[in-house]
N, C-alpha and C positions, 0 to 999 in steps of 0.2 A: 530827045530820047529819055524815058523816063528809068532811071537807074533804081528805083525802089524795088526791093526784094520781099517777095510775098510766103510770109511763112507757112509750112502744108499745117491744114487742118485734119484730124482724123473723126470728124462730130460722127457720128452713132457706130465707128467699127469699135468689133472686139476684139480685143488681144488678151490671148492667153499665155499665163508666166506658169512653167513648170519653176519649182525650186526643188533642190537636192540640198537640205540643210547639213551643216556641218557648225564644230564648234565656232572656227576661227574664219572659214570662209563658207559664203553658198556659191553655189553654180547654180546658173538660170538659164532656161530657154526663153525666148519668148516667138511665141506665134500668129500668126495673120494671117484669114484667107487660105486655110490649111498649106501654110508656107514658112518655114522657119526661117526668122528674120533674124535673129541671131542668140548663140550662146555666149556666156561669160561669166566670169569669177567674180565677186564682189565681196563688200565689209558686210557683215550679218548684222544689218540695219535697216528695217522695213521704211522707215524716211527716206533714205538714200534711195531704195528701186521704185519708190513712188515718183521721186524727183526724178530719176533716169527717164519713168515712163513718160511724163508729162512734158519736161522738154523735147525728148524725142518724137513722141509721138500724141500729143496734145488732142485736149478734149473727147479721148475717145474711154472705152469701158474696157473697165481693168480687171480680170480675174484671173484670179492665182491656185496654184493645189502645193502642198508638202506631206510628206510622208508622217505618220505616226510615232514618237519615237523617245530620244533622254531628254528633247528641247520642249516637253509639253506644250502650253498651248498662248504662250505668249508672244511666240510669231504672230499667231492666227490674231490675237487681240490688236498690237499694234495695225498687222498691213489691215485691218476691219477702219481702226481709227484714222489711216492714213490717208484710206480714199479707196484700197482695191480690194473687192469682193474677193474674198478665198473660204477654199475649204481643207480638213484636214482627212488626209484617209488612212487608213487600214493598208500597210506594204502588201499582205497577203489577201488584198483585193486588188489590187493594180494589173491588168493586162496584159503580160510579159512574153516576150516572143522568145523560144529557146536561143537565136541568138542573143540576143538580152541579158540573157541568163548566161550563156558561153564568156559574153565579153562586159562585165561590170563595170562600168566604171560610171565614175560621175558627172560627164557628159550626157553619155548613153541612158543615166539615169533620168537629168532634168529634161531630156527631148523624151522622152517615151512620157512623163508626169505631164509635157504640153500639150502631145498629141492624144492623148485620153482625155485629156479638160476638154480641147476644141469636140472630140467626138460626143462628151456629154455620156461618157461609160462611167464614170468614177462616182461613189456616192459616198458623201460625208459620212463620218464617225460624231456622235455626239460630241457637242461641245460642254462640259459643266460649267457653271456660274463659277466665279473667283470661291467663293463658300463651300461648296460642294467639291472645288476641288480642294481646298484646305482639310475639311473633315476626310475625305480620301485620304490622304496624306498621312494625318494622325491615325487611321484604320492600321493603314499598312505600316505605321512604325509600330505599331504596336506589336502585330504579328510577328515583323523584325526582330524584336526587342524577345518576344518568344523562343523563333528557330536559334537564335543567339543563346538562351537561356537554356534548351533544348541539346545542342551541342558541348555548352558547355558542362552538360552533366553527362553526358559520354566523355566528354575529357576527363573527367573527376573518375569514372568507372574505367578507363582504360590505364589510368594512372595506376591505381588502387589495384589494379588486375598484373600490372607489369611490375610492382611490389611485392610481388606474394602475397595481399593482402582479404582476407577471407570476409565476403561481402555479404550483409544478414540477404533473408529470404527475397525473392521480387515480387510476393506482397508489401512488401512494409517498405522497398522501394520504391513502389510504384507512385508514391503523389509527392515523395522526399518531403516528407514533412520535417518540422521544426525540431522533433525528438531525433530522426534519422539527420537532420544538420548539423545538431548537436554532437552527437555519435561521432562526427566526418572530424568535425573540429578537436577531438577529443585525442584523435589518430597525433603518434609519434613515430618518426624513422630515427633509427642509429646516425646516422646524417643529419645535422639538421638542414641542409640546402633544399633533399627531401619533402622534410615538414613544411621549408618554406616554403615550396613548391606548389602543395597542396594547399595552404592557408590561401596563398593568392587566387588559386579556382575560383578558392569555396566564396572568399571574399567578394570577387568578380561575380557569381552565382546570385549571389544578395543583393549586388547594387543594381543586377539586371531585373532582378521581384522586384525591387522600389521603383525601379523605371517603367515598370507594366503597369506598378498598380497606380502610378503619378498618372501615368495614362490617362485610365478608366476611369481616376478622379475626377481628371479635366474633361475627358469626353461627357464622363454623367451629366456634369455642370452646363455642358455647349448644350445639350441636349433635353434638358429638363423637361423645356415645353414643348417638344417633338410632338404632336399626338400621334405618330405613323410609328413610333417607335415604341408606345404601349401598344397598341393597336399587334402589330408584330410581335409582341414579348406573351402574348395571351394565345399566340398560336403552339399546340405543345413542339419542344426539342428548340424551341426560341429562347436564350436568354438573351441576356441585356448586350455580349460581348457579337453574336454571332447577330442579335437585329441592329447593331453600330453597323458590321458590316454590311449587309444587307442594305441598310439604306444609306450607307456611302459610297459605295461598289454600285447598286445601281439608280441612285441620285431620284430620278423619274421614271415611274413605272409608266408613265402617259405615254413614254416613248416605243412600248412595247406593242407593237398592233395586236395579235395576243398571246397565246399563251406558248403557243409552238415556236416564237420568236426569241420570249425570256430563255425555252428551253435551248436552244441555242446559242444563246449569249454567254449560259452559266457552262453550258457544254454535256448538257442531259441528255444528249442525242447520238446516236449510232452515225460513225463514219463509213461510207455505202461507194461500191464500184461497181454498177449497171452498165452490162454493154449486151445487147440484143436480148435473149431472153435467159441469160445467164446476172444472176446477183449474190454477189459478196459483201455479206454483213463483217464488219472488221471492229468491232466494238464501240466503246464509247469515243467522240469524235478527240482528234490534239489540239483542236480549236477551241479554246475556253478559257474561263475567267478563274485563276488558280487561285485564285484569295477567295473564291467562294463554292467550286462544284467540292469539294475534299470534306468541306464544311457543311454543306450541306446535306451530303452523304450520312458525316455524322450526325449534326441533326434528324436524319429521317429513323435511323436504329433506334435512336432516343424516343419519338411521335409512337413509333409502331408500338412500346414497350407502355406508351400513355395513351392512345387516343385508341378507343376500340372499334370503330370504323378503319383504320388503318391496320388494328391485329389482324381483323377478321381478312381484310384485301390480301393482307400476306400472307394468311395462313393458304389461301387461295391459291395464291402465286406460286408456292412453295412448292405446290403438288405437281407442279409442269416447268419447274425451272429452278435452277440453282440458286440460293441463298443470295450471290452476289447480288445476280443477277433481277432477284425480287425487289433488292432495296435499290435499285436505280430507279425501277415505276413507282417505290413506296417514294423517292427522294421527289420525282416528276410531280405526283400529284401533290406531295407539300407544297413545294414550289405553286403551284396553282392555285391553294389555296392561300399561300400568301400572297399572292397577286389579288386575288379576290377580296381579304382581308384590308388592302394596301387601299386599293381603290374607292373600296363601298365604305371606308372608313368604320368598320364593324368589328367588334371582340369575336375570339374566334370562337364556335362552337365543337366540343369534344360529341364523337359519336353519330358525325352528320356524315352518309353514306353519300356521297358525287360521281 
């Protein structure tokens, strides 16, 4: 009697791993044969569920999904390095059944993440290079580093207001320049706990300028020989702060099929409820990219007030639609002409009608 035990092979099935990422543990599903073969908790180490899979279920093909989320995208590079195909998606693309939605939990999570993979409904979110997402990073401290500098000069006015303290014109507040800092520093309370009070703001206020403009130092310098970043900076309402973001926000414009795709990525597009021959237009969509439709907004006021091709569209627009409402298709068509500009590698021209 031959006593030799023959280990199962899995050579050419697939098996699909939901993960529901977490800081300290994942929950995983994993799937076969549209059959769930088992859920489980483990250490948030893509070596480990590689090793799980391969003892268990040997020689077969390995792919994985996780949600979008604070663990960015170094899950996705390890389980890539380990051996198993994964992708990262978008939670508000995920296919959710309202019991799903009734009972959350994170079970319920990583079996729904397996059975979307198996069905091949789910589609990848861009991945950036390690680079691209560094210069990200540095975009958005930056802007940090702003709303921070931003609030704290509503601290500084709400203090100043709750003093009794009589505050010049909001011309001469409006860019707090270095005469109006001066002014601030100048202020004494009968208190001095007060005084102290306000010196710390103001202090904190300054180290948050050095911090923005340490920034823009360092980004200039990363960025020197960009040429997408002249190329952007030569389209009007583009300076140097708002094409940083721009091309760290969206990394690859190749990724864009065209132009109606950007416009929804940045979130330039009407949120729309169609049911028979009844349509409710409900404004601009909640789906978008907040480090750049706000900005870009602004940039477009700025284009209309310099590119006369753009005056002329708006004075247009103006005639059949509200103000706001013009500078969303003035913001639309910038946007496309910086797609254009981005691509063809070209300076941009003022006065070109599209």
């Amino acid at each position: 009697m031959d006593n030799k035990t023959k280990t199962p092979t899995f050579d050419g099935q697939d098996f699909f791993i939901g993960i529901d990422v977490h800081l300290k543990r994942w929950k995983v599903t994993i799937r076969n044969n549209r059959m769930v073969l088992k859920t489980f908790s483990m250490d948030p180490k893509a070596q480990q569920l590689y090793s799980y899979m391969h003892k268990n279920y040997p020689n077969g093909n390995y792919f994985s999904v996780y949600e979008s989320g604070f663990c960015g995208y170094w899950i996705h590079r390890q389980l890539e390095q380990a051996g198993i195909r994964n992708i990262v998606v978008n939670p508000g693309d995920v296919p959710t059944t309202h019991k799903e939605k009734e009972q959350k939990r994170d079970p319920i999570d990583s079996r729904k993440l397996a059975r979307e993979l198996e069905a091949a409904s789910l589609k990848s979110i861009y991945i950036p290079s390690r680079k691209q997402q560094a210069l990200r990073s540095l975009s958005r401290l930056y802007f940090q580093n702003v709303g921070d500098r931003t609030r704290l000069k509503m601290r500084i006015k709400s203090f100043l207001h709750f003093q009794g303290c009589d505050l010049p014109r909001i011309d001469q507040m409006r860019h707090w320049s270095a005469r109006f800092i001066h002014w601030l520093q100048s202020i004494t309370f009968d208190n001095p706990e007060d005084t102290y009070h306000l010196q710390q703001l103001i202090m904190t206020l300054e180290q948050k300028r050095q911090h923005c403009l340490q920034i823009l130092r360092y980004a200039r310098q990363q960025l020197r020989e960009v040429s997408v970043i002249q190329y952007l900076r030569s389209v009007c309402g583009i300076g140097f702060i708002m094409a940083f973001s721009l091309y760290s926000e969206l990394m690859d414009m190749k990724r864009f099929s065209n132009s109606d795709s950007l416009c929804a990525y940045i979130g330039l597009v009407p949120s729309v409820e169609a049911s028979g021959d009844k349509e409710k237009i409900k404004g601009l969509s909640k789906r978008h990219n907040k480090f750049l439709r706000k900005r870009l907004i602004e940039a477009a006021w700025v284009a209309v007030r310099n590119d006369p091709a753009l005056t002329q569209y708006f004075a247009a627009l103006i005639k059949r639609m509200p103000k706001q409402k013009a500078i969303i298709r003035i913001a639309k068509k910038l946007l496309c002409r910086i797609r254009y500009v981005w691509l063809n590698e070209k300076t941009y021209v003022k006065g070109v009608i599209k």
